[in-house]
C-alpha positions, -999 to 999 in steps of 0.1 A, spaced: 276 331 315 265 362 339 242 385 336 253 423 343 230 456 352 239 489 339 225 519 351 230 551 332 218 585 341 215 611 309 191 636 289 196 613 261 186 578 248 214 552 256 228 530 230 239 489 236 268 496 211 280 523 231 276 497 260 300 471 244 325 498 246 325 495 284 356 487 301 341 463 320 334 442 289 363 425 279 380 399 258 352 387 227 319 386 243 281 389 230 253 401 246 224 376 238 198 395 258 190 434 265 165 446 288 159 476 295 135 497 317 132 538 318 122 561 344 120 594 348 132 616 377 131 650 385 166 663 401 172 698 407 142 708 386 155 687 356 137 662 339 160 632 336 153 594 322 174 567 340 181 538 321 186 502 340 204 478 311 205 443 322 225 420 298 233 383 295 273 383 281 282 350 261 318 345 267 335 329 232 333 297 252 295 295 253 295 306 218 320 277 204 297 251 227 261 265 211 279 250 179 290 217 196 325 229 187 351 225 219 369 253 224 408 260 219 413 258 254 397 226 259 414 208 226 451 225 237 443 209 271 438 177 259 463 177 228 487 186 260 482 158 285 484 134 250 514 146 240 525 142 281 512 107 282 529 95 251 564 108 261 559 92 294 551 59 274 583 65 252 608 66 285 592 37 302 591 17 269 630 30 262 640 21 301 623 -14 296 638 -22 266 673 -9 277 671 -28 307 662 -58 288 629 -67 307 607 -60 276 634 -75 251 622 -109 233 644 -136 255 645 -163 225 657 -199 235 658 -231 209 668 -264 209 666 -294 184 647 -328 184 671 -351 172 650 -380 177 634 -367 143 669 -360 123 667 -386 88 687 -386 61 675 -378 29 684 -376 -8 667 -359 -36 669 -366 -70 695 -342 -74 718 -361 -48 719 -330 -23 716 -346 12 689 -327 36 673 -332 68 638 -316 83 643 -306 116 620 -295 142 631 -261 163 618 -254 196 614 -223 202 610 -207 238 599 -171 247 614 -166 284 609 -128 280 580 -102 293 574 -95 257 554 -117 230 570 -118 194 565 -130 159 591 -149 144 595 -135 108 628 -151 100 656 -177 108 691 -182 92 727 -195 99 764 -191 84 776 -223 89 802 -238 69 790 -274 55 754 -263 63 726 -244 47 697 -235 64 666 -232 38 634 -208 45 598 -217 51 586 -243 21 548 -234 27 541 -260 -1 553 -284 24 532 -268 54 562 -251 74 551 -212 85 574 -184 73 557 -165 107 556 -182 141 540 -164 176 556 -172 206 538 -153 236 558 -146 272 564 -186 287 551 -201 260 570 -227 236 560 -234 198 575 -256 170 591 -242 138 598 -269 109 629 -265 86 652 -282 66 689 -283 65 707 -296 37 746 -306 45 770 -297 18 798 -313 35 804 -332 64 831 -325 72 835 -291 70 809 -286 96 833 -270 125 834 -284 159 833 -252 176 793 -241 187 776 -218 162 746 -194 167 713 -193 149 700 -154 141 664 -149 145 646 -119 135 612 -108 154 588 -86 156 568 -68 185 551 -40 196 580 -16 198 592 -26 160 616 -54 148 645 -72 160 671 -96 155 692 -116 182 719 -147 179 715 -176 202 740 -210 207 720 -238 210 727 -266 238 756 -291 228 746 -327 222 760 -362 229 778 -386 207 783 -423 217 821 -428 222 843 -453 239 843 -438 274 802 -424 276 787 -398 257 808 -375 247 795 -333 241 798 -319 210 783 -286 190 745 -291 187 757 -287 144 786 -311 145 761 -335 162 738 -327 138 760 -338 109 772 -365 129 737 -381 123 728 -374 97 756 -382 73 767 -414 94 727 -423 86 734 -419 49 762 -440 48 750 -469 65 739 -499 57 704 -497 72 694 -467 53 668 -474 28 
């Protein structure tokens, strides 16, 4: 906002349209405020009026901001350093994930202390077991799903009747529990050679899936304990606990 002073010397009256004409008025601007102030001079015997014009030009900015409306500029200027700071998120987010830092780092293991046999009325042999699941990553995720292709095993989803979460939250270093059951179709066709379970996650950047072994276990034999695949173990148990004499 400025104000400007015209001075015109003529034998006639001087318009303000005539003045937004000027050269020295550009781009869209408004003149809020018109003063003027005549004199008269005599110049080479000739009566003349000289007219002094000060204005107040309103640039489109000023106009826009009466309004409480930002202006183009403004909104392109911060639309612009969005647009900049979300790419940048984008990259870093893409490097970290590439690099694996961000990626969900999901470890398990069993509690076989709590492995039963049991036998419903259909005769189909189950057992619950007890997951423990650890998030060694940067990155906190939601567990929204667990499964297994195991021959002789089946591993069944969340029975929320029975209290076990179909969604489990696991932030970075910390450890939770995740109940399940696994039924055993046949003992022995459970294979000897260590299979991975696939859990699927979600976080921040979207959903995932990733397949992890679990640690072997140890079976009593003649010479020590002897390692086996944490599922062969498994079976191991919990059949050799259906068949024997002790079970109720």
């Amino acid at each position: 906002m400025t104000w400007r002073a015209f001075a015109a010397v003529t034998e006639r009256p001087i318009s303000v349209a005539n003045l937004v004409s000027r050269s020295d008025v550009t781009g869209m601007a408004a003149i809020s405020t018109v003063t003027m102030a005549t004199t008269q001079e005599i110049i080479g015997g000739t009566v003349t009026k000289c007219h002094h014009i000060w204005c107040y030009i309103v640039s489109s900015d000023d106009i826009w901001r009466q309004f409480g409306i930002a202006t183009w500029r403004a909104q392109r200027s911060r639309l612009s350093a969005m647009a900049a700071g979300g790419l940048t998120l984008v990259i870093v987010a893409a490097a970290l994930w590439g690099s694996g830092s961000i990626t969900p780092q999901v470890q398990w293991s069993l509690e076989a202390l709590f492995l039963r046999a049991e036998v419903d009325q259909n005769g189909v042999l189950s057992t619950p077991v007890y997951i423990e699941l650890e998030n060694e990553g940067m990155a906190s995720f939601v567990l929204i799903g667990i499964s297994a292709e195991i021959p002789g095993l089946r591993l069944l989803p969340a029975d929320q009747a029975k209290g076990e979460s179909s969604e489990v939250a696991v932030e970075s270093g910390k450890r939770q529990i995740m109940e399940r059951r696994i039924v055993i179709t046949d003992c022995a066709a459970v294979p000897h050679e260590p299979q991975p379970i696939r859990f699927t996650y979600r976080t921040w950047l979207g959903p995932g899936s990733v397949e992890v072994m679990g640690d072997s276990w140890g079976l009593p034999g003649l010479k020590g304990s002897v390692p086996v695949a944490w599922q062969r173990g498994l079976a191991a148990e919990v059949c050799n606990d259906a068949v024997s004499p002790d079970w109720p």
